[in-house]
C-alpha positions as CSV (number, residue, x, y, z in Angstrom):
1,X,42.6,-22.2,-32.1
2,X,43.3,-18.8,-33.4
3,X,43.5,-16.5,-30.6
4,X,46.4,-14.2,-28.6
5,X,45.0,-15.7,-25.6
6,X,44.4,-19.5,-26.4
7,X,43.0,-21.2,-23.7
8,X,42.3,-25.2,-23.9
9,X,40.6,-25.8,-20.6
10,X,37.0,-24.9,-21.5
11,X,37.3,-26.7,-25.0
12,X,37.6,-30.0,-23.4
13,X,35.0,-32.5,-24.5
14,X,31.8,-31.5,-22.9
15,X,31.7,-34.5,-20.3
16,X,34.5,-32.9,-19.2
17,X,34.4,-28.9,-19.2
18,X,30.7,-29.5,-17.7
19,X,32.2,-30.6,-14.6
20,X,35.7,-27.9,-14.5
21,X,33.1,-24.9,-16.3
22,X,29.9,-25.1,-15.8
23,X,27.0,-27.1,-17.9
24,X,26.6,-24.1,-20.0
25,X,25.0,-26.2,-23.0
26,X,22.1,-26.8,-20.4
27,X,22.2,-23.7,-18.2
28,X,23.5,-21.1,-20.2
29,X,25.5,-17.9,-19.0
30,X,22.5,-16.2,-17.7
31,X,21.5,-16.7,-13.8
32,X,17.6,-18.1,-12.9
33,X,16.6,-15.5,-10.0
34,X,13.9,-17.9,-9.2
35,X,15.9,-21.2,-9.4
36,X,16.3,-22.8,-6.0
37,X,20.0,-23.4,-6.7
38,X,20.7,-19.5,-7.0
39,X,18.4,-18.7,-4.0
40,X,20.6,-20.8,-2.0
41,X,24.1,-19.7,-3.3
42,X,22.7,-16.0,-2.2
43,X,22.3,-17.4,1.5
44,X,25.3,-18.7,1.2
45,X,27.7,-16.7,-0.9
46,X,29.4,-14.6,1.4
47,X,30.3,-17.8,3.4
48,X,31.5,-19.5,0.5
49,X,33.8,-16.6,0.0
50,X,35.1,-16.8,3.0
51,X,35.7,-19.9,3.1
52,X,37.2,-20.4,0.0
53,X,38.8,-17.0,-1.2
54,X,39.8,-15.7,2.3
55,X,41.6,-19.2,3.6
56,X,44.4,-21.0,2.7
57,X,45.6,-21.4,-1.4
58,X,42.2,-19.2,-1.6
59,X,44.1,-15.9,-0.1
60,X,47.1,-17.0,-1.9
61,X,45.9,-16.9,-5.3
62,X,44.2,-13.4,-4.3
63,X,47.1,-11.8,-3.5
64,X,48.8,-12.9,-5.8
65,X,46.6,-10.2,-8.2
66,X,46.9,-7.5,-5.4
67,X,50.1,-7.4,-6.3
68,X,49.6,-5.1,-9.6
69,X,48.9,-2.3,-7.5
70,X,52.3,-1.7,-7.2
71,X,52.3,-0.9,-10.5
72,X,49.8,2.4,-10.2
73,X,50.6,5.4,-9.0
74,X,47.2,6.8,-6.6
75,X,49.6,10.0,-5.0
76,X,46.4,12.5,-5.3
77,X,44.5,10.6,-7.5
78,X,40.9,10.1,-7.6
79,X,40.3,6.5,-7.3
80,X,37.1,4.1,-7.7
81,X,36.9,0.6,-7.0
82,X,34.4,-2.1,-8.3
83,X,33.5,-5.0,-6.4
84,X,36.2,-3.9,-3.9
85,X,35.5,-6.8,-1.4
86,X,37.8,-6.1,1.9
87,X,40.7,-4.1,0.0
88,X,43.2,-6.2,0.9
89,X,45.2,-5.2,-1.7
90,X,46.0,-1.3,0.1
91,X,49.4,-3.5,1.3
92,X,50.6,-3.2,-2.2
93,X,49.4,0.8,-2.5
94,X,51.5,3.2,-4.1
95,X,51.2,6.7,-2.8
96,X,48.1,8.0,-1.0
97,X,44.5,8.7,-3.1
98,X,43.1,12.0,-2.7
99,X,39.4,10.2,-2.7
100,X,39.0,6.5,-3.1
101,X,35.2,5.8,-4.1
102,X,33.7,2.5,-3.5
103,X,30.6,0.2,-5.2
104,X,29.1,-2.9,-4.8
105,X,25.6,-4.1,-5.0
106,X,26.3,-5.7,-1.6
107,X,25.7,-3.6,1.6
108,X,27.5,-5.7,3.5
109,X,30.4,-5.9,1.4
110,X,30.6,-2.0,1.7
111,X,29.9,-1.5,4.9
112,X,33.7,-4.3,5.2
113,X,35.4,-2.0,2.8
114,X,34.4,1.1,4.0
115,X,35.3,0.1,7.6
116,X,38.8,-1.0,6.3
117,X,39.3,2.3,4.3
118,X,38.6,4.0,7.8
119,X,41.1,1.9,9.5
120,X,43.9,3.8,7.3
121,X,42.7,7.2,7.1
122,X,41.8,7.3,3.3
123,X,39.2,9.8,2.5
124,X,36.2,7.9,0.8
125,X,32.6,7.6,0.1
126,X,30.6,4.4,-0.9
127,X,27.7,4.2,-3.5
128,X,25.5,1.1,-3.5
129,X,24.7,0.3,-7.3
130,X,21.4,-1.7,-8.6
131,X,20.9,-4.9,-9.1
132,X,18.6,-4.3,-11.5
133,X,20.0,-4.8,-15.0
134,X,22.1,-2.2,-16.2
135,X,25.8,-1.4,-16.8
136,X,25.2,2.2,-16.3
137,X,27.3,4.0,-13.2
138,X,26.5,6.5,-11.7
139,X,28.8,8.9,-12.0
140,X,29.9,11.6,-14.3
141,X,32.3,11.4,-17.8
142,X,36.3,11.3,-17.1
143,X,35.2,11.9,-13.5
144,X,38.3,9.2,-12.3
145,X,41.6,9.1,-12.8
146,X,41.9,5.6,-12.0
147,X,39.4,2.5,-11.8
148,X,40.7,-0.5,-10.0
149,X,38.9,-4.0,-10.5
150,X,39.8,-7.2,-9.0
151,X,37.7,-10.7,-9.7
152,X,35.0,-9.1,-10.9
153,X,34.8,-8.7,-14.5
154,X,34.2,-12.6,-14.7
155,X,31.2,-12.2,-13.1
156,X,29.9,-9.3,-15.4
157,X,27.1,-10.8,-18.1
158,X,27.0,-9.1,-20.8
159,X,30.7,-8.0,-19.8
160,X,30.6,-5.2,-23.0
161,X,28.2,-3.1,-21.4
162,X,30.8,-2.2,-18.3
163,X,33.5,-2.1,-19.9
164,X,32.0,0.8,-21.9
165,X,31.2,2.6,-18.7
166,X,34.4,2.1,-17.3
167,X,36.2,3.7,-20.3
168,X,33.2,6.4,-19.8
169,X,34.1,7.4,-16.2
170,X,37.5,7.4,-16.9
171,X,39.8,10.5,-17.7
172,X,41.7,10.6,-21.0
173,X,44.9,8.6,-19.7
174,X,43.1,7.1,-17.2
175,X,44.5,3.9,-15.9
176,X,42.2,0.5,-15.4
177,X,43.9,-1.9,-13.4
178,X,43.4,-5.1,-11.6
179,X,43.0,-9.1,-11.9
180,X,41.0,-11.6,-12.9
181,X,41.1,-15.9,-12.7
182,X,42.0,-17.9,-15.1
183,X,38.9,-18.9,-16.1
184,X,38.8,-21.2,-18.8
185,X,41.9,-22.5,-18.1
186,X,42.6,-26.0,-17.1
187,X,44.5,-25.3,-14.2
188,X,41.5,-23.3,-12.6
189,X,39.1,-25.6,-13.5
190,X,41.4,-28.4,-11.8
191,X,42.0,-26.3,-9.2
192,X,37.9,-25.3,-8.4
193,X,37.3,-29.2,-8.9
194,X,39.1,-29.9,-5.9
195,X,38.3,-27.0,-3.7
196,X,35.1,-24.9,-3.9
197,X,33.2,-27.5,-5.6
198,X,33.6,-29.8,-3.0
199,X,32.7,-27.2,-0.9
200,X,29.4,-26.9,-2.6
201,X,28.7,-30.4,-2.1
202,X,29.6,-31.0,1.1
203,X,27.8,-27.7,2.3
204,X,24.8,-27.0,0.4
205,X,22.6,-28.4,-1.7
206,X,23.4,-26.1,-4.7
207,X,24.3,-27.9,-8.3
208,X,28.2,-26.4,-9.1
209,X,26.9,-26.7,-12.1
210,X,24.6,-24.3,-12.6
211,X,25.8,-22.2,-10.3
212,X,29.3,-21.9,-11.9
213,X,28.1,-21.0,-15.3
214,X,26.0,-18.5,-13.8
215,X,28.5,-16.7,-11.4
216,X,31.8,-16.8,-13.9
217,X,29.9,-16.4,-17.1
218,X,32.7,-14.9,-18.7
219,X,36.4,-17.0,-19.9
220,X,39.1,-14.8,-19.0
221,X,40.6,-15.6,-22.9
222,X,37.3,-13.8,-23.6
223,X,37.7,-11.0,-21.1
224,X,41.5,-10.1,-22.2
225,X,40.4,-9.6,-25.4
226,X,37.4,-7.2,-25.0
227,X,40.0,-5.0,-22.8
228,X,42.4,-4.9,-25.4
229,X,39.3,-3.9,-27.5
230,X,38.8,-1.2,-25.2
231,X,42.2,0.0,-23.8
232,X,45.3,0.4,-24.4
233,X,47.5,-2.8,-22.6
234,X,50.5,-1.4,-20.6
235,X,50.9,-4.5,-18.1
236,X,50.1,-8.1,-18.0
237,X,51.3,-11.1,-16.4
238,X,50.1,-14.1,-15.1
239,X,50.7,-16.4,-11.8
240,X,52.1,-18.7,-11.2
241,X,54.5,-19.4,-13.7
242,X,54.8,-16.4,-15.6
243,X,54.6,-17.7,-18.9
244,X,51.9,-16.0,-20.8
245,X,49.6,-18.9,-21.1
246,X,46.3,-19.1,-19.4
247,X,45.7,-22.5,-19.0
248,X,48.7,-23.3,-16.8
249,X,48.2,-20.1,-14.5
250,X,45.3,-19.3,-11.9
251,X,45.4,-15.3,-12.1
252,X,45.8,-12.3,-14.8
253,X,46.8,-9.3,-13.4
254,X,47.2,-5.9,-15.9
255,X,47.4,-2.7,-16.2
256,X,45.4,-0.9,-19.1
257,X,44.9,3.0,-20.2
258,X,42.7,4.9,-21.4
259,X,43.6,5.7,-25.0
């Protein structure tokens, strides 16, 4: 397993990693619009995040990524965030943004972040991107000084594509910062066996299955090295034990730079 990020979750025999990953053999990476599986996980996916990210060792793990913001100086900085979700990682600000842009696909996940961002008198504006298929943003070369990203890039299929943009919309010394899951790893897939799966099943008639193939698409061994492909690393740790191994942590939190 030659690799600076082995991970031996997801290389489980297939009996096994089907059930902690995904049937990917079967499924593949790519989501079904018309399947009836991913028509009900988008009635359902906001409570399913809710319930799962926003509760209990679900907000735990969560903040535990926040907590690289402490590493980024925003003091006048122009600022856009990804997927930004409820922003609860502004505890962990350092230093004020002089604009803090936010996207999503999701209206209603704006219209959350936008009302937080309100709450604490940061100057911002909201752009609602496609769901159509493209990587492209909408927004001009170098025009940010920093783009922040938190449990998203997982979900990104081809992932490439965006991280190209990102590095596009980014200044020269621009900083990229923010987290992802373990995905991959055996302690995730442990971990999502005994919580949102179950959820699944006892909730909705949706296969985990398919459905976790389709939303996490992307290993997080896979996404650390297409960053470091694309950036310059400046900070990266894991939770909860540190130790620079993916498949005995549940988050990756890091700092990376334009070069």
């Amino acid at each position: 397993m030659s690799s600076k990020y082995p991970t031996f979750g997801y290389r489980l025999p297939h009996l096994l990693s089907s059930r902690l990953f995904g049937d990917r053999q079967r499924f593949g990476l790519k989501a079904n619009m018309e399947d009836a599986c991913w028509k009900e996980w988008e009635k359902y996916y906001l409570d399913f995040y809710y319930e799962n990210q926003k509760k209990s060792i679900g907000s735990v793990v969560n903040d535990a990524g926040y907590k690289v913001m402490e590493k980024v100086d925003l003091t006048g900085k122009k600022v856009l965030e990804i997927g930004p979700g409820d922003i609860r990682h502004m505890s962990f600000w350092c230093g004020m943004p002089a604009h803090y842009v936010i996207a999503d696909i999701n209206q209603a996940m704006l219209d959350k972040s936008a009302s937080r961002l309100r709450e604490q008198g940061v100057d911002y504006s909201t752009v609602l991107l496609s769901k159509q298929e493209t990587a492209r943003l909408p927004f001009e070369d170098s025009e940010f000084d920093v783009v922040v990203s938190f449990y998203s890039l997982e979900h990104l299929y081809p992932l490439e594509p965006y991280l190209t943009e990102t590095s596009r919309v980014l200044r020269q010394g621009g900083v990229f910062a923010g987290g992802i899951p373990c995905e991959g790893g055996l302690a995730w897939g442990i971990g999502r066996f005994l919580t949102s799966r179950r959820w699944l099943k006892n909730n909705t008639r949706i296969n985990p299955d398919k459905i976790i193939c389709w939303e996490h698409p992307n290993f997080a061994e896979d996404i650390l090295k297409s960053l470091d492909e694309n950036f310059a690393l400046k900070y990266l740790s894991y939770w909860p034990f540190g130790a620079r191994v993916i498949d005995i942590n549940l988050v990756a939190k890091f700092v990376y730079e334009k070069r």
